[in-house]
N, C-alpha and C positions, 0 to 999 in steps of 0.2 A: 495182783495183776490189774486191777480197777482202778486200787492208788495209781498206779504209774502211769497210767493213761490219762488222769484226771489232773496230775503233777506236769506233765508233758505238756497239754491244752491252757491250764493257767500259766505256764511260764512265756509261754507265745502272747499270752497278752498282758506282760511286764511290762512296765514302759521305765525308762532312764527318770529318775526322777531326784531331785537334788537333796543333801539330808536335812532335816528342819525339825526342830524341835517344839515345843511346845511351850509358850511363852515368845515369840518369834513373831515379828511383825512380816508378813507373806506379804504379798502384791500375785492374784490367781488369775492367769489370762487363761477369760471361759469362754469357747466359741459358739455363739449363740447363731439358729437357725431361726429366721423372723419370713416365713411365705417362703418366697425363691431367694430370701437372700442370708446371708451367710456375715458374721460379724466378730469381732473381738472384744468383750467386755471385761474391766480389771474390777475383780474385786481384792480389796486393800482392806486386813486387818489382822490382827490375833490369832496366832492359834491357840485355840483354849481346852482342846481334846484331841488327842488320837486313839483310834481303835485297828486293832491290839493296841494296848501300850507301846509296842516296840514300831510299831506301823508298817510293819511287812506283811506280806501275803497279797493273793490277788484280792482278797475284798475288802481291805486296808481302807480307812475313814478316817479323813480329819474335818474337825470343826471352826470355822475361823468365823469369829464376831469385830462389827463395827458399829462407829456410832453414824448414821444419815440422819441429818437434821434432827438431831437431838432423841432420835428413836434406836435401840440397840435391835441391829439384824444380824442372826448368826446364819451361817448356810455351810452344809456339808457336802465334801468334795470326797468321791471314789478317788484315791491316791492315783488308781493306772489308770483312769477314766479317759480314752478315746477326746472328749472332747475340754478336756486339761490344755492347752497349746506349753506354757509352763508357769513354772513356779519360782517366783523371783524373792530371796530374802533381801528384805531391807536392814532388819535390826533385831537383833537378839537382846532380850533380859535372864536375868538373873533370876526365877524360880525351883520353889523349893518342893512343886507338887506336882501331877500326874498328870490333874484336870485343873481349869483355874473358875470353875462357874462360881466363883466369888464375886467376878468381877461383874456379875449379872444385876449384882446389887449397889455398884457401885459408880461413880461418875465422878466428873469431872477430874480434878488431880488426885483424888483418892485412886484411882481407878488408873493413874500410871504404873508402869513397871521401872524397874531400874534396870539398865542397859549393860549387861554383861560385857564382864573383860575378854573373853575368848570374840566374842565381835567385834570389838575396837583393835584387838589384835590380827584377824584378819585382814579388816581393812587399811592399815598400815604394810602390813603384808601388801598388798595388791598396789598403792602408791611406791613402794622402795622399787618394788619387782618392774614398775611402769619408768620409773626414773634410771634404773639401771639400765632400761633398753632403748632409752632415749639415746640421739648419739649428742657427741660432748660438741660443743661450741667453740670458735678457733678464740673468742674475746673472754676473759677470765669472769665470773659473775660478780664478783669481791675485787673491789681497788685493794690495790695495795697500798700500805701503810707506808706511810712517809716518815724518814728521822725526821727527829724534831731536834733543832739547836740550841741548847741552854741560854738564857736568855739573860747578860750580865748589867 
């Protein structure tokens, strides 16, 4: 009876949140309260942990690091957090682990990822999908070929 009432309570404050994996370059718009006023800040990096693993439930955590002037800042985001506006993926890589705090010790090109094919296929997905709804043009985009006459 307790579960279900406590199940009920967290699912009312779910929020839509888009899937992202770990290894994933995020872009997080965090709406920040400054006195009376109200604002949208991006923070743009890595994600290098989720908690659970699988990153569901209400009290779901991801951790996304960057480099600012040459300093590494990580900062964890409550996945349904009220003040999330959202979560925009830029670019996915290709890892082989859970958590990446390898990369805590690491910089400059060592410290890339390689950029997964399930993302480059996505976003080809999203250009075909934009050109197919384009409408067609009454002027061909391609001349046409001309015969050519043997030259004696």
């Amino acid at each position: 009876m307790q579960n279900s009432i406590i199940d009920k309570l967290e699912k009312a404050h779910l929020k839509k949140r888009p899937n992202f994996r770990v290894g994933d370059r995020v872009n997080v718009s965090v709406r920040l309260k400054e006195g009376e006023k109200e604002r949208v800040q991006a923070f743009r990096g890595v994600v290098i942990s989720k908690h659970p693993k699988s990153g569901k439930g209400s009290n779901a955590t991801f951790t996304v690091r960057k480099i600012s002037e040459g300093v590494g800042v990580e900062r964890i985001f409550p996945v349904h957090s009220p003040f999330i506006e959202k979560i925009d993926i830029e670019s996915s890589a290709e890892v082989r682990r859970s958590r990446l705090y390898y990369l805590r010790s690491l910089a400059g090109k060592k410290a890339r990822l390689k950029e997964a094919d399930r993302f480059s296929d996505m976003v080809t997905e999203e250009t075909e999908t934009t050109v197919a709804a384009a409408p067609a043009t009454a002027a061909p985009a391609v001349p046409e070929k001309k015969e050519e006459k043997p030259k004696a």
